[in-house]
C-alpha positions in Angstrom: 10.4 16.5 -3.6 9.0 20.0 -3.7 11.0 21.1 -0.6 7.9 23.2 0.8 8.6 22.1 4.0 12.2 22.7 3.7 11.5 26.1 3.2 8.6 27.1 5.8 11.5 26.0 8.2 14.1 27.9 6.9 11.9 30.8 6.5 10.7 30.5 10.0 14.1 30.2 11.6 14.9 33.4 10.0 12.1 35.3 11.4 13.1 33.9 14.7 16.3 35.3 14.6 15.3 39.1 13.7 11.8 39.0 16.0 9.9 38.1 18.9 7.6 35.2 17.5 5.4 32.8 18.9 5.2 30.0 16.5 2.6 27.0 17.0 3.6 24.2 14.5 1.0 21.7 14.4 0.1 18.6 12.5 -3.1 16.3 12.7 -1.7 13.2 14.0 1.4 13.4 16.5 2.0 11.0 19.2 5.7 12.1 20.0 8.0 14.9 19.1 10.1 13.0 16.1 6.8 12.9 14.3 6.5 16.6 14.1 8.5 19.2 12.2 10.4 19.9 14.9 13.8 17.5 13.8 13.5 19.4 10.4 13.7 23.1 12.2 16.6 21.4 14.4 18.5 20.4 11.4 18.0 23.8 9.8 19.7 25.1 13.1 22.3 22.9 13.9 23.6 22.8 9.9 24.4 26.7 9.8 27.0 27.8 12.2 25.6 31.4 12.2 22.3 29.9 13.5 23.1 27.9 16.6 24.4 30.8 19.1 20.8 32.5 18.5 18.7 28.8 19.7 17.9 26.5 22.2 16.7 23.6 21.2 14.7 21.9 24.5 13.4 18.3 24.5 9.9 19.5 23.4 10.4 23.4 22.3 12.8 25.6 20.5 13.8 29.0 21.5 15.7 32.0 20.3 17.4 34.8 21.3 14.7 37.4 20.6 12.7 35.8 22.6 10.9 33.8 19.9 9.4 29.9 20.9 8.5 27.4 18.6 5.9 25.3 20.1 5.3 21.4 18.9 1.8 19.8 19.1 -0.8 17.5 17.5 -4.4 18.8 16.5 -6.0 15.1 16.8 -5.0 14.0 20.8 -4.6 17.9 21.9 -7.5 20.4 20.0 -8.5 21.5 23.8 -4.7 22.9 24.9 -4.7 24.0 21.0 -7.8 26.2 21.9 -5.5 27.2 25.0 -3.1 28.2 23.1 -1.9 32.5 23.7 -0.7 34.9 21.6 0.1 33.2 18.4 2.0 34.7 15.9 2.5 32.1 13.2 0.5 28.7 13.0 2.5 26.3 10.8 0.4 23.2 9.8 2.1 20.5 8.2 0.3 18.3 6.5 -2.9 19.9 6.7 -4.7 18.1 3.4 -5.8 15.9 6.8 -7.6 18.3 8.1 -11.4 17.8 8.7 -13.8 21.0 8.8 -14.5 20.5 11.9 -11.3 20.4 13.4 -10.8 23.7 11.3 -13.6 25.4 12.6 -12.3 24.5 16.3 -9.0 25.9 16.0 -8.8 28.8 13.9 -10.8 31.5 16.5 -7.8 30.1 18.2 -4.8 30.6 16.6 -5.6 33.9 14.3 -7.2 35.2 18.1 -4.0 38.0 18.0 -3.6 41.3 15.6 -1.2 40.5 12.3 -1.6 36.5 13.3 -1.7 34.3 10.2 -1.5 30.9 9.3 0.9 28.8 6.6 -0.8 25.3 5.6 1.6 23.1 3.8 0.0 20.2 2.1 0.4 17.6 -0.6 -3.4 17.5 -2.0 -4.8 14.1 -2.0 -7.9 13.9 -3.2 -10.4 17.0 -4.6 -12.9 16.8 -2.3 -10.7 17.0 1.0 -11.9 20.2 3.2 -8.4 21.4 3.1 -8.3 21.2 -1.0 -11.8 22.2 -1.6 -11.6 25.3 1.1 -8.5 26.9 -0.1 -7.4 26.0 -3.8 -11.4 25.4 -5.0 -12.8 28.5 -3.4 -11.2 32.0 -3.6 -10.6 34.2 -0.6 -9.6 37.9 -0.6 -7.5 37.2 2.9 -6.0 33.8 1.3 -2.5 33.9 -0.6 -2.3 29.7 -2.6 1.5 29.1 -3.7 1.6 25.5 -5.9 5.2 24.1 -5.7 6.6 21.8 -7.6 9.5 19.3 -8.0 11.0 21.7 -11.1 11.3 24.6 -8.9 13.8 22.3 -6.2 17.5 23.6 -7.0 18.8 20.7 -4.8 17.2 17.8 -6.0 18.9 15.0 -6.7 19.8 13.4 -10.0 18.5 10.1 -8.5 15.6 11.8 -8.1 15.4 13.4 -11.1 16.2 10.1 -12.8 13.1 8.6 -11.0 10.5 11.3 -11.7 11.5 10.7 -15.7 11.0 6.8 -15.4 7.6 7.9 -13.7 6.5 10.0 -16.4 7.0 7.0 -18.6 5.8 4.0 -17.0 2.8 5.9 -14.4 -0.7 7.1 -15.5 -1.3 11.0 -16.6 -3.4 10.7 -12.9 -1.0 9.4 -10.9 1.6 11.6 -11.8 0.1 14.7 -11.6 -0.6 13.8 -8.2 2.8 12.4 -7.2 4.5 14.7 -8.8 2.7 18.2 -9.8 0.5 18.5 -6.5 -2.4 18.0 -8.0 -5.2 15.8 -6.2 -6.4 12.5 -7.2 -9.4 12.0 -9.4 -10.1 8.8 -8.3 -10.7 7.0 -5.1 -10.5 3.4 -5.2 -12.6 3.1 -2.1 -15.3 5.5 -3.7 -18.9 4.0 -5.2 -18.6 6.7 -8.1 -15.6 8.1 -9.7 -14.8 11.6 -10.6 -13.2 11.0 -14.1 -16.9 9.3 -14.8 -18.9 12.2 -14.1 -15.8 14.6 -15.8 -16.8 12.4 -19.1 -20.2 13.0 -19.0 -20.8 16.2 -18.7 -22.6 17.2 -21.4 -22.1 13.5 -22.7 -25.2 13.7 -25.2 -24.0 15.9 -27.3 -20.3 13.7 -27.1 -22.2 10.9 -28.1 -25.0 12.9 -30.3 -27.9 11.6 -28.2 -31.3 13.7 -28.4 -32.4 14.3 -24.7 -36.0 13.2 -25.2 -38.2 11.3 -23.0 -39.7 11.1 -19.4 -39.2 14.2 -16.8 -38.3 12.9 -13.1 -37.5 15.4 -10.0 -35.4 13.9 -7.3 -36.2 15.8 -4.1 -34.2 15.3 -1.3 -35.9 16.3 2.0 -33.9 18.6 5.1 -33.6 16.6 8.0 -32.9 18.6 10.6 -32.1 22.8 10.9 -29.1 22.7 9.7 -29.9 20.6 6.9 -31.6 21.6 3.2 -33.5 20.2 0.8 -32.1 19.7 -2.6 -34.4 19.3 -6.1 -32.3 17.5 -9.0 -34.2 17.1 -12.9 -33.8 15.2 -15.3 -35.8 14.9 -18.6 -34.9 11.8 -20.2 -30.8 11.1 -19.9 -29.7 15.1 -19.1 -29.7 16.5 -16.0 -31.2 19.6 -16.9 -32.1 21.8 -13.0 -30.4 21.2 -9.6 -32.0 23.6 -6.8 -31.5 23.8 -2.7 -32.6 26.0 -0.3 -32.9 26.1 3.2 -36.5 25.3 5.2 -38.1 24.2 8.7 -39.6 21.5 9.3 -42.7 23.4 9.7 -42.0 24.8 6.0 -43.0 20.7 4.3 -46.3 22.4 2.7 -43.9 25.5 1.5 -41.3 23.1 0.2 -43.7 20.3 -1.1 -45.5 23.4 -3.2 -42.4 24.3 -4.6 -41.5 21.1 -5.7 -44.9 20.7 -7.1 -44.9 23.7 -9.0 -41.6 22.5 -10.8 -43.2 19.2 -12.0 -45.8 20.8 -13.3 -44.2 23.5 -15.0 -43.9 21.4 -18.2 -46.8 21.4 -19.3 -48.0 17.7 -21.1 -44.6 17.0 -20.2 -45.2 17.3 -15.9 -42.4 15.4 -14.1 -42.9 12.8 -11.9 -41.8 13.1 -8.3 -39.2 10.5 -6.8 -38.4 12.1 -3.2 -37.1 10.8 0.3 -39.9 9.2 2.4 -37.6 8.9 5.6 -37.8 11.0 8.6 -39.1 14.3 8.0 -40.4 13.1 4.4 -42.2 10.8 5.3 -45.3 13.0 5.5 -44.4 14.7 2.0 -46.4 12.4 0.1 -49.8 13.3 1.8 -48.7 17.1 1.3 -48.5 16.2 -2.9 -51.7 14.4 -2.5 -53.0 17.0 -0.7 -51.9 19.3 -3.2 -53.3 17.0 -6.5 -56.9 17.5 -4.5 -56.9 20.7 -5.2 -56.6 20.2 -8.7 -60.0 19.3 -10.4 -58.8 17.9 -13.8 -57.1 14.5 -12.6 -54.9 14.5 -15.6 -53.1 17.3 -14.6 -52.2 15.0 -11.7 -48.6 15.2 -10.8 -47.3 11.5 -10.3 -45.3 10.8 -7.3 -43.4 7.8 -5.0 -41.5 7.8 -1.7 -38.2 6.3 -1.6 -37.5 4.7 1.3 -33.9 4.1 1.5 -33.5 1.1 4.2 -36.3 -0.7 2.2 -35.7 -4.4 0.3 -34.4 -4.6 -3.5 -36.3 -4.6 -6.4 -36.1 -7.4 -8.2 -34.2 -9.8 -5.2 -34.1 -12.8 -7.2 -32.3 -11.3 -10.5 -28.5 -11.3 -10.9 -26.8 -8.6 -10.7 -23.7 -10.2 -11.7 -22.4 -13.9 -12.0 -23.4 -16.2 -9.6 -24.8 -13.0 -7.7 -28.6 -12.0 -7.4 -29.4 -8.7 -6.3 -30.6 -9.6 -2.6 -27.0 -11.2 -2.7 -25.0 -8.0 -3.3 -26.9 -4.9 -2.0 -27.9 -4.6 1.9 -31.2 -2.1 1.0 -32.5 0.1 -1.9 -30.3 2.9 -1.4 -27.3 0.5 -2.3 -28.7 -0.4 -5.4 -29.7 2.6 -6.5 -26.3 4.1 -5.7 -25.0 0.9 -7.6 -27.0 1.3 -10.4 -26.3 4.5 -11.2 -22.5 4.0 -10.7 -22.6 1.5 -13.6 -24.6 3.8 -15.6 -22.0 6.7 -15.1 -18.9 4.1 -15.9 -20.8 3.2 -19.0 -21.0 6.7 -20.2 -17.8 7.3 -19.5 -16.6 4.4 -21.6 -18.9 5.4 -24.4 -17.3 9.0 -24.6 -13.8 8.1 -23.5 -13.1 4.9 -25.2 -16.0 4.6 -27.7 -17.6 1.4 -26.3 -20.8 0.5 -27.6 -23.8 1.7 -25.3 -27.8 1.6 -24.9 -29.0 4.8 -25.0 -30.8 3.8 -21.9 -27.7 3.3 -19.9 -26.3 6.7 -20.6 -26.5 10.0 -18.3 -25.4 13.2 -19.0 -25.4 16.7 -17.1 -25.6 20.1 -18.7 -22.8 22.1 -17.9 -25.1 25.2 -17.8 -27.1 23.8 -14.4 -26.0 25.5 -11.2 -24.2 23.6 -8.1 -22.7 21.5 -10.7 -19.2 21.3 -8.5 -21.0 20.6 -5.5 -23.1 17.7 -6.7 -19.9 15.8 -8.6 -18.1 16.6 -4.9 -21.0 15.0 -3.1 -20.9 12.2 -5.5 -17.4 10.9 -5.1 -17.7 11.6 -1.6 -19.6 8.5 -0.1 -17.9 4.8 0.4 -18.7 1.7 -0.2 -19.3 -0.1 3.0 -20.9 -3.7 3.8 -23.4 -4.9 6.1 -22.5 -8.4 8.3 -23.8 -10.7 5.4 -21.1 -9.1 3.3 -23.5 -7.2 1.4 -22.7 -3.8 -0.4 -24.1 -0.6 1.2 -23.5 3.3 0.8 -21.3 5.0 4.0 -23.8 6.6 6.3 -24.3 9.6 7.3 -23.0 9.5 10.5 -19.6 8.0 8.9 -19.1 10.6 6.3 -20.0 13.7 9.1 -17.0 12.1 11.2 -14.9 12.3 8.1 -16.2 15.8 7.8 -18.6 15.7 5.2 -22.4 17.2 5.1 -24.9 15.0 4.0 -24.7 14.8 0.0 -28.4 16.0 -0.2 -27.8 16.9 -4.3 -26.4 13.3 -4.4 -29.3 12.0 -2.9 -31.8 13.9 -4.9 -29.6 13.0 -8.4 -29.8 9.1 -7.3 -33.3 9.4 -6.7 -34.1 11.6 -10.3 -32.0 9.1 -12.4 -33.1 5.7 -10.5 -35.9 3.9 -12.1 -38.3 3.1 -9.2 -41.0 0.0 -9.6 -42.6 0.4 -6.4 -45.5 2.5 -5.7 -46.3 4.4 -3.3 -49.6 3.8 -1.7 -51.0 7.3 -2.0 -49.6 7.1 -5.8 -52.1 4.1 -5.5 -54.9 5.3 -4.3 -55.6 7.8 -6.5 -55.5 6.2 -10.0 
């Protein structure tokens, strides 16, 4: 009801009629030419007199009299002839909140390739951590001009319309209205494990709920894959998330990395954290390099504690229920599940506590500092992942692989905040050994 895209047409049509443009107007998913913008430039043409002596409207292109072509294509089924494309002017992408990074990071070489080129992305935001949201509205760019439009700047809307949007305002949610009608993205996915407007509540949730943040210290350390992924540190000391650190390294860097993580844990003092860190992969071999690095410290009660978390392993605890008439080998497919579960109900309790005033255990509750660095990036990577299910029906957190096609990194704070906050039984062998 905003009428962006009413406008980029007629602003585009314009410029057509007093230059020599090449315009590509794109859209993610377009299987035939009524799907694209082009019936809305046509209309624009064919509904001013003045306009239709300067076009020619083709089955599949537009043209005008200073030589200027609209072009019509969709980025999903044609990226290669997108890459093809020549001497682009204007790129006009409709509906670009679709957008993955990827695709992004195919296309634009492409389409800014010629001097004074530039690109208009309309979108309606859908949810925060979309590329297309997080790229351009989060972030700031010098080179990057953001215009929020709204319903109450459309002269021509209706009073039906208008009618409608006040019966909204009543009857909808503060959440879903913003997002219908002010352009502002979702909070909440309902396909999500953990919700944003949980881990909005609990920032700094102890002092909300005038909780002391006493009590164990754990480090959650996430361990890089691959080259072009990095390890991520998150610590806790009793409920509040007090440090979140990442930094790139090799995997001939596991002694450099396992040494800084080390060092943090034992930074404390009497109060050394425990370590809680990936044992897949690459990590698998990180608990012999903390073992390695306890050796070399004589007085065994300076000791620094540590387990593997393997995340395809069994549940702890199968047998108890999770919920009625559901144990725990009932509703989670591995570990990683669980934990991801686990901590989800912990967040939703917190939130209820400082939102609603619901009674709470002091052991349920979590809360992050607001002063700890990559704080956007870990609630992003938190409401990022799905919930998924295995073939006996049992919960599971989206892989990898699934959320890199949906064109998301791995969540590697995520993973290091699951691992700091859930409370592991099992011990790792090497933990073991050396009591």
């Amino acid at each position: 009801m905003s009428s962006k895209t009413e406008d980029v047409a007629g602003i585009l049509v314009y410029l057509a009629t007093k230059y020599k443009l090449r315009i590509a107007c794109l859209r993610r998913f377009q299987n035939k030419i009524d799907e694209s913008v082009y019936s809305v430039l046509k209309r624009k043409i064919n509904d001013d007199e003045k306009l239709k002596d300067h076009f020619k409207i083709n089955n599949t292109s537009i043209e005008s009299t200073t030589g200027s072509e609209f072009v019509f294509m969709g980025i999903q089924r044609n990226l290669e002839e997108i890459k093809g494309l020549d001497a682009i002017d204007i790129t006009w992408i409709e509906e670009s909140e679709k957008l993955t990074e990827e695709q992004w990071n195919l296309i634009r070489p492409t389409i800014l390739r010629k001097d004074n080129s530039f690109i208009i992305l309309v979108f309606n935001p859908y949810l925060a951590t979309d590329f297309i949201y997080r790229e351009f509205v989060m972030k700031q760019h010098d080179n990057v001009l953001v215009r929020h439009i709204n319903y109450n700047e459309n002269p021509f809307l209706s009073n039906s319309a208008k009618s409608l949007i006040e019966s909204d305002k009543k009857n909808l949610s503060e959440d879903e209205f913003n997002h219908l009608y002010m352009g502002m993205p979702k909070l909440d996915d309902n396909d999500t494990i953990i919700k944003r407007s949980w881990l909005l509540a609990v920032v700094d949730a102890h002092i909300k709920l005038g909780i002391s943040p006493v009590g164990d210290r754990c480090i959650g350390f996430d361990v890089a894959d691959d080259g072009g992924d990095t390890n991520a540190t998150v610590e806790r000391m009793g409920c509040l998330l007090t440090d979140i650190d990442e930094w790139e390294a090799g995997e001939h860097e596991l002694l450099k990395s396992a040494k800084r993580v080390y060092n943090k844990a034992s930074s404390g003092g009497d109060l050394r954290a425990f370590i809680n860190y990936d044992s897949v992969g690459v990590g698998a071999s990180m608990g012999a390099k903390f073992k390695e690095l306890n050796d070399g410290v004589s007085d065994r009660r300076f000791h620094i504690k540590f387990n593997g978390f393997s995340a395809g392993a069994g549940v702890i605890d199968p047998d108890k229920e999770y919920q009625h008439g559901k144990t725990n080998k009932q509703m989670f497919s591995n570990i990683k599940a669980q934990a991801w579960w686990n901590i989800a109900d912990r967040l939703k309790t917190t939130y209820n506590a400082v939102e609603h005033n619901q009674p709470y255990d002091e052991s349920d509750i979590i809360s992050i500092s607001s002063d700890v660095s990559h704080l956007e990036q870990l609630i992003n990577e938190l409401v990022t992942p799905k919930k998924d299910f295995d073939n006996f029906d049992r919960v599971k957190v989206e892989s990898k692989k699934d959320l890199k096609k949906r064109g998301f990194k791995s969540p590697n704070i995520a993973d290091a905040f699951i691992m700091s906050y859930f409370k592991v039984k099992t011990v790792n062998p090497l933990l073991a050994a050396m009591k």
